[in-house]
N, C-alpha and C positions, 0 to 999 in steps of 0.2 A: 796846461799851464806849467805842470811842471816838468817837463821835457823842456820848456820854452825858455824856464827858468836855468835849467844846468845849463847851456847854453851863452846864458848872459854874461856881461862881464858886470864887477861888483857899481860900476859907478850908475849901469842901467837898471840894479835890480834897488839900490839908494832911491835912485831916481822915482821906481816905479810905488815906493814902500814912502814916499815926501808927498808924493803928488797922488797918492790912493782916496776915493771921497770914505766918509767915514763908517757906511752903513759897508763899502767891501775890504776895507783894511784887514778887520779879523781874517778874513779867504786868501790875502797876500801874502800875511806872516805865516799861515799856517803850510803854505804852499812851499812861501821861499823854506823854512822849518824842514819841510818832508824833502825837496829839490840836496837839501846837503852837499853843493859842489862850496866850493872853499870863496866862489865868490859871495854864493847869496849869503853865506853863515859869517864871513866878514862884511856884508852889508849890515844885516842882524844887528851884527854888534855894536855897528856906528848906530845904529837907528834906533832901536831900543832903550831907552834911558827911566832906566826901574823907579825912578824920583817922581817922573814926572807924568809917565802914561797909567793912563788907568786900569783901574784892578783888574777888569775883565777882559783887555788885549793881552794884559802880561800872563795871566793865568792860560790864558788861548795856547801862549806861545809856548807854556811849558806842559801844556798837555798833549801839544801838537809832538812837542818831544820826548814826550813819555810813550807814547804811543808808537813813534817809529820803531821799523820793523828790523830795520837794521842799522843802527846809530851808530857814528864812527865816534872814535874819541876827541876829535874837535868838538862836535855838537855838547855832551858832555861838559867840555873846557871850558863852552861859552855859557852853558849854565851855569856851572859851578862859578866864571867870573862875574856876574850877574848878580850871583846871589852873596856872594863876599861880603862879610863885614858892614853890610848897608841896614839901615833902621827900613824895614819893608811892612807895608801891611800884612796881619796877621793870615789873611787869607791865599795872600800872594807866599810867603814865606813859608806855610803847611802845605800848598801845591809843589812851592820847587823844592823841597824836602821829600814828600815821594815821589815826585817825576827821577829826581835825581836815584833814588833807588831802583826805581822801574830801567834807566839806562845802565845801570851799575851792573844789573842782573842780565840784560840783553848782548851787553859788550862781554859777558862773562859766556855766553852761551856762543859766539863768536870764539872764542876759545885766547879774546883780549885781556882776559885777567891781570895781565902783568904789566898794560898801562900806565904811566904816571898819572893820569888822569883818574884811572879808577880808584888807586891806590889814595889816592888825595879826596875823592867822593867816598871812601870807605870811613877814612880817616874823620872826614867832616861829621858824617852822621853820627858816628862811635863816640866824638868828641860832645857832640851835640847832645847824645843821651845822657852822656856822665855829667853832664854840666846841666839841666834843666829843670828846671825847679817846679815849673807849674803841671800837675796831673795831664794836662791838654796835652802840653810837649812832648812829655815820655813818651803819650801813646803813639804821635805821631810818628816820631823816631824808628817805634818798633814797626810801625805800619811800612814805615822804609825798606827796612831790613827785613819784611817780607816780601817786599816787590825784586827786592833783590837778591833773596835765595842762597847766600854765600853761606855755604859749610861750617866755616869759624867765627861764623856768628851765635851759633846753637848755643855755646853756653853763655853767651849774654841773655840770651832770648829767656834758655833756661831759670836763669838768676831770675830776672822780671815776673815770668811767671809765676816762681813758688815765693819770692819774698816782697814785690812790688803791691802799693797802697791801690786800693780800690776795684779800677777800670783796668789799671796797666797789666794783670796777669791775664787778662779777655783777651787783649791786642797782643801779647806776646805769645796766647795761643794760638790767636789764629795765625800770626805769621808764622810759626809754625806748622801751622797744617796746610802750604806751600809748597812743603818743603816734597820733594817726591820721597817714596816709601825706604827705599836705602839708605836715606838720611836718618830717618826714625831710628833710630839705634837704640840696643838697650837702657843706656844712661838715661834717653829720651823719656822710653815707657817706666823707668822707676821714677821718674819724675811727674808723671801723669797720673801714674799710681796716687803716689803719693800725695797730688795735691784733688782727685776723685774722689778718698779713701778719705782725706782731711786728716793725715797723719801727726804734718805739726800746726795745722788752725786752720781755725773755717774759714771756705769759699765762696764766695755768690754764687747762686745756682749757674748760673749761665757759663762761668768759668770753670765750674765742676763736667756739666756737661759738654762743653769744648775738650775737656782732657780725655773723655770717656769718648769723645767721637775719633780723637786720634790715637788711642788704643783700638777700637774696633776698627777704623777704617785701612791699618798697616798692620797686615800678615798676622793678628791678635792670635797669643794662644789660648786654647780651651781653659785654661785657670781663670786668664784675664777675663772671657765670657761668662763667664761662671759668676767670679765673684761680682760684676757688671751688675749680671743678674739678679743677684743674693741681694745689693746692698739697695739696688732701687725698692724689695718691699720695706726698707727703714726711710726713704725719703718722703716727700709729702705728696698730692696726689698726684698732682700735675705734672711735677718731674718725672715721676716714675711712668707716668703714662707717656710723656714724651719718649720716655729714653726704652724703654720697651716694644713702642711703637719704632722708633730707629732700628729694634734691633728684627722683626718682623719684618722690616723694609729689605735689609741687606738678604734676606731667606727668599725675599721674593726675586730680587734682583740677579741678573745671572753673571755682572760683570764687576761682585761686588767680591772683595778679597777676602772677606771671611764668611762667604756662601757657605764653602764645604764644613769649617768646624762647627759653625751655628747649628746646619743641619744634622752634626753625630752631636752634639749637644740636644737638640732637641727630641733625641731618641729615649731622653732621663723621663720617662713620667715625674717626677720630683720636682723639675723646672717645667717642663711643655704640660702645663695643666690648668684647668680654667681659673682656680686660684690664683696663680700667679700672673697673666695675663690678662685679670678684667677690673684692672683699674678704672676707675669711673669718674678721669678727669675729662676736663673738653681740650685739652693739648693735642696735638696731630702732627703729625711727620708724615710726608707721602712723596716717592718717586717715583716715575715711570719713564719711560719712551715713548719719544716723538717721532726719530725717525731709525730707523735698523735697516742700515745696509753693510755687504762684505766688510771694507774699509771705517767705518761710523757711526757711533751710535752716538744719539745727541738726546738726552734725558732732560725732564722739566721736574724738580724739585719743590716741595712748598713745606715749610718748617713753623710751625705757630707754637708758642709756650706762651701760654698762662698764668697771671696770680691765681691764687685758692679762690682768691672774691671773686674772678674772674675778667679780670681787666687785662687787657695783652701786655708781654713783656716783653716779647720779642718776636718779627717775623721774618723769615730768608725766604725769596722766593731768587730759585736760581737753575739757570741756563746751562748746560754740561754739554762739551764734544769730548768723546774718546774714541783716542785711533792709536791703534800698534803701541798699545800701554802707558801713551800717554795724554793728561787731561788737560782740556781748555776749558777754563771759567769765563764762558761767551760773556756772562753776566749773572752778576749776583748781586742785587739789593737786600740791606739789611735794615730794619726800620726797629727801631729799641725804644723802650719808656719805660723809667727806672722810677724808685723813689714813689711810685703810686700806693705806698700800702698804706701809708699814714693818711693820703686822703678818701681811702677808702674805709677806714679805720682798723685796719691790719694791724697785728702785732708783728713787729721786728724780731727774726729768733734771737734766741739768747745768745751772747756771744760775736754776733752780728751787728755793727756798728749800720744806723739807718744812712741808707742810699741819697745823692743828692736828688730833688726832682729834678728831672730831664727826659729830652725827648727828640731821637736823634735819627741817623739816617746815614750809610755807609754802602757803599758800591764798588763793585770790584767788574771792569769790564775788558775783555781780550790778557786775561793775565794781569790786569794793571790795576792797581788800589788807588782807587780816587781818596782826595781828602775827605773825611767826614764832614756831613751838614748838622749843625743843629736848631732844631725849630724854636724849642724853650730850655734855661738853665733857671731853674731856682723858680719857687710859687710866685716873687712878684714879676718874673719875664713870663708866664704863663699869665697870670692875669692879664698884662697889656695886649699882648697875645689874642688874646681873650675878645678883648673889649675893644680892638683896634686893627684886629683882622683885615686885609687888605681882600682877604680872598682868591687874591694871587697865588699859584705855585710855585714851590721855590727848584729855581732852577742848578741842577747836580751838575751835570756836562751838557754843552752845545756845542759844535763845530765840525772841522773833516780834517779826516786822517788819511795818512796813508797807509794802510794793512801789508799790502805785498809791494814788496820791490825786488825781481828774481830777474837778470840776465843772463842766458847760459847761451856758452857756441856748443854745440852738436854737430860731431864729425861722422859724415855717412864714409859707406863703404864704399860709395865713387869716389871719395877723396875728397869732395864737395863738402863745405860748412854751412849750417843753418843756423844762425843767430834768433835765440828768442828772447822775448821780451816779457814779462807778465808783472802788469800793475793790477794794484784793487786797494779804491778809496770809498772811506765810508763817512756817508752823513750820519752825525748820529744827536739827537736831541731828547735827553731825559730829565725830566721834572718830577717833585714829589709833592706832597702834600699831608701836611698832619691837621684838624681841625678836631680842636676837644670841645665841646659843649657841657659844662657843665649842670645849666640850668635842662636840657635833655638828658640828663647824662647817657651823651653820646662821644662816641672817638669815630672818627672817620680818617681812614687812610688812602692815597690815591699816588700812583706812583704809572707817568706814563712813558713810554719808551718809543720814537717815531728815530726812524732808520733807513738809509738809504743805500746802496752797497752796487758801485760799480764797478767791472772788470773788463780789462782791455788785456787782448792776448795777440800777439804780432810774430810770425818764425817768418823769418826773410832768409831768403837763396839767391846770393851775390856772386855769381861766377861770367868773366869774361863772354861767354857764350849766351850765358842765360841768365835771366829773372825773374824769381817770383816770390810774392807775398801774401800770406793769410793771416787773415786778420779776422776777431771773432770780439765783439765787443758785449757783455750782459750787462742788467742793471735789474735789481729787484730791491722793492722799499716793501716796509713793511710796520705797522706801527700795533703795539700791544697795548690796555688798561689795565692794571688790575689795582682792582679797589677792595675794602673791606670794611664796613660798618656795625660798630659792638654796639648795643644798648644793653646798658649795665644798669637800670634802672627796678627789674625785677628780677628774680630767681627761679630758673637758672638765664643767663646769661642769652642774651639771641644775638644771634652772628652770621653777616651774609655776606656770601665771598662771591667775586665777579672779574672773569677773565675775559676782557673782551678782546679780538682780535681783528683786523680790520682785512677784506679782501686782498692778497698779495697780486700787483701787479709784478708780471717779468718778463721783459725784455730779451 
C-alpha cells in the first residue's frame, strides 16, 4: 500500500483519504504518513483538519509520525503547521508535543540538524516549557526533549531536575537517562550527586533513585559506588533494598558499564557483607537475557518499588536490544501510584510536602515516549473510578508503523548494480489496566502488548542482458500479559506476578 501510495499523485491519494469507510481510515493516514512522497504529505494537509476530526485519527497520525524511521523535514513542517497556535484537545496536543521531539531527534540522527524546520520544533518545545504553568505541561515538554536527545538541552533538563516542583525532576531525569553515556558529563553527575545526596532539599524516592541509576549506569567512579552504597543503609527499607538489589544486578550482568568497579569494590569485606545486603524489604529489581547472540543481546528487565506498608509505587517492566554499544528500548511500560501513604495511613517524612493521589502509566516504545495515561488524579476521581468501572482497558497505543525504510544500490565487481529494497511494518496494540478495590483491598495491574512485525526484503538485477529478483518476505506476531495482583489486606503483603506469553507464529 505504500509503494502504491509513493506513486500516487496528491489529487488520488485526497481522493483515496475522502472516500476511505471509516473502520479503514486510521490504515490510510497511517500509510499515506509512512509513504512521505510530497504528494500524499500535501494531501495530509488538505485532509486533516485538527478542528474537526477526532482525537483518535489525529493522535493516529502523529504517532504514525513519531514513529518513522526516517522523517524528512516536510513531515516535521506539517506537524509543526498542524499543531500552530489552534485550541486542540488536551490529548491530541500532549501526543503532537512528543511525536514532535521524537522527529526532532530522528532528523538530528540524519545529521539534519541545521533544518529550519528543526530549529523552529526546538524552539517551539523550549518556548513551550518556559511558558507552562500546569505541573502536566512541564513534564510533557521535558518528555519532548528526551525523545529528542539534543546536547544543549542538558542544562535546561539540568535546571528541572534539581529546582522543578513535585513530578517535574522524575521526567527531567528520565529524559536524561536517554541521553547516551558521552553526554553524561561531569556537570551532569554533580548534579545527580547532588540531588541523590539531597544536598540543597529533599527528593521523592523515585527521583533520588532515577539520579543514582544514572550515576551507576555511565562509566560510575568507585567513590560514586561507594557512597551509593553507604548512604542506602540511612534510607528506609524498601529503597535501600531496591537500590542495592540494582546494584547486585549490574555484578550479575556482563554488559553492564560498571561490572568491573562494582566487582574491585566488592572485594571491601566492609561493603560486600551480609549486613549490608540483607535488607528485608519486598522491593525487587531483576535483569536477565532473552536472547545472546554474536551481534545482540536483548534483556527482559522488571523493576518493583514499594511503600514501607507495602502498597506498589512503582513498576518498569522493560524490553532491551544491545548491538555494537548501542541501546534500543523495544519497550518500556512504566505503571506509578503516588500519594498512597495517607490512605494507607502512612506518615509523610518530615520535610516532604504530601503527594497528590494518582495513578498513572507511561511507555516508551522503539526509542519513542509515548504521552503518559492517567487512570485516577485526586481521591474523588479514584472513587468514581471506583464505583463506575467500565472494566475496560485503557487503550496506550494501536495502529501500524513503519520500522524500516532502507534502499541501497550495490555495485558488483561485473560492473552490474543490485538495487535493494528492505521494508518492515509493525502492528502493534497495547493496553493497560489499573483496578483498585478498596473494599478487597486489592490493586490489580494488567498491561497487554499484541504485535505483529512484517518484513519484505526485494535485491533486483536490472541489466540489458539479464534479470533477476529475490524476494524474501517474514511476519512473526506475538502478544505478551503481564499482570500483578497486591492484597494488602494482611501482613506481610502477598503479591503474584504473571508473565504470560502467547505461542509465536513465524512465517
Amino acid at each position: 500500500f505504500i509503494q502504491m501510495l509513493r506513486s500516487a499523485k496528491k489529487r488520488d491519494v485526497l481522493q483515496l483519504l475522502r472516500r476511505a469507510p471509516e473502520e479503514t481510515l486510521p490504515f490510510v493516514v497511517e500509510a499515506a504518513v509512512a509513504a512521505q512522497s510530497v504528494a500524499s504529505l500535501a494531501a495530509l494537509s488538505d485532509f486533516l483538519d485538527f478542528g474537526k476530526e477526532p482525537k483518535s485519527l489525529l493522535e493516529k497520525f502523529l504517532y504514525a509520525a513519531a514513529f518513522s524511521p526516517r522523517p524528512s523535514g516536510e513531515l516535521l513542517r506539517l506537524v509543526l503547521d498542524k499543531l500552530d497556535g489552534k485550541q486542540l484537545a488536551p490529548e491530541v496536543q500532549e501526543t503532537g508535543i512528543v511525536a514532535m521531539g521524537s522527529l526532532i531527534g530522528k532528523l538530528c540522527q540524519q545529521k539534519l540538524c541545521g533544518l529550519q524546520e528543526v530549529e523552529r520544533g526546538v524552539e517551539t518545545i523550549l518556548r513551550g516549557l518556559r511558558g507552562a504553568e500546569e505541573e502536566s505541561e512541564v513534564v510533557i515538554y521535558l518528555l519532548a526533549l528526551g525523545n529528542a536527545v539534543l546536547p544543549e538541552t542538558i542544562p535546561s533538563l539540568l535546571d528541572h531536575a534539581e529546582e522543578g516542583p513535585a513530578t517535574s525532576p522524575t521526567a527531567a531525569i528520565s529524559a536524561l537517562r536517554r541521553f547516551p553515556t558521552w553526554h553524561i558529563s561531569g556537570k551532569v553527575k554533580r548534579a545527580m550527586r547532588r540531588i541523590f545526596h539531597e544536598k540543597r532539599k529533599s527528593y521523592e524516592k523515585t527521583c533520588r533513585l532515577a539520579a543514582a541509576e544514572i550515576l551507576l549506569d555511565n562509566e560510575p567512579s568507585p567513590m560514586d559506588v561507594i557512597n551509593i552504597l553507604l548512604a542506602a543503609n540511612e534510607l528506609e527499607t524498601e529503597t535501600a533494598t531496591f537500590l542495592l538489589l540494582k546494584v547486585q544486578n549490574s555484578l550479575r550482568a556482563d554488559h553492564h558499564p560498571a561490572r568491573k568497579v562494582m566487582k574491585d569494590i566488592m572485594r571491601d569485606p566492609r561493603i560486600n557483607n551480609y549486613n549490608f545486603f540483607s535488607k528485608a524489604g519486598i522491593s525487587s529489581s531483576f535483569s536477565g537475557p532473552l536472547t545472546v547472540t554474536q551481534d545482540l543481546l536483548s534483556t527482559f528487565g522488571l523493576d518493583l518499588l514499594f511503600l514501607e506498608g507495602g502498597f506498589l509505587r512503582k513498576s518498569v517492566s522493560d524490553f532491551s536490544l544491545f548491538s555494537r554499544g548501542q541501546r534500543l528500548h523495544a519497550a518500556q511500560v512504566t505503571i506509578e501510584a503516588q500519594g498512597m501513604e495517607s490512605m494507607l495511613g502512612e506518615n509523610v517524612l518530615e520535610g516532604q510536602e504530601e503527594p497528590e493521589l494518582m495513578a498513572g502509566m507511561s511507555a516508551i516504545f522503539f526509542d519513542v515516549q509515548l504521552r503518559p495515561i492517567v487512570f485516577f488524579q485526586g481521591y474523588t476521581d479514584l472513587m468514581a473510578k471506583v464505583l463506575l468501572s467500565s472494566g475496560e482497558p485503557t487503550s496506550v497505543v494501536k495502529g501500524n508503523v513503519l520500522l524500516m525504510d532502507h534502499p541501497q544500490v550495490i555495485p558488483l565487481q561485473s560492473g552490474l548494480q543490485v538495487a535493494i529494497k528492505l521494508q518492515g511494518g509493525l502492528g502493534l496494540d497495547i493496553s493497560a489496566d489499573m483496578d483498585v478495590s478498596i473494599w478487597e483491598q486489592e490493586l490489580k495491574t494488567s498491561i497487554n502488548t499484541r504485535g505483529s512485525l512484517a518484513i519484505d526484503f526485494q535485491a533486483e538485477l536490472d541489466a540489458p542482458f539479464l534479470q533477476a529478483t529475490l524476494r524474501s518476505q517474514t511476519e512473526v506476531e506475538t502478544s505478551i500479559q503481564f499482570d500483578t495482583i497486591l492484597r494488602f489486606s494482611s501482613s506481610p503483603v502477598l503479591m503474584c506476578l504473571q508473565l504470560r506469553e502467547e505461542q509465536v507464529p513465524y512465517r
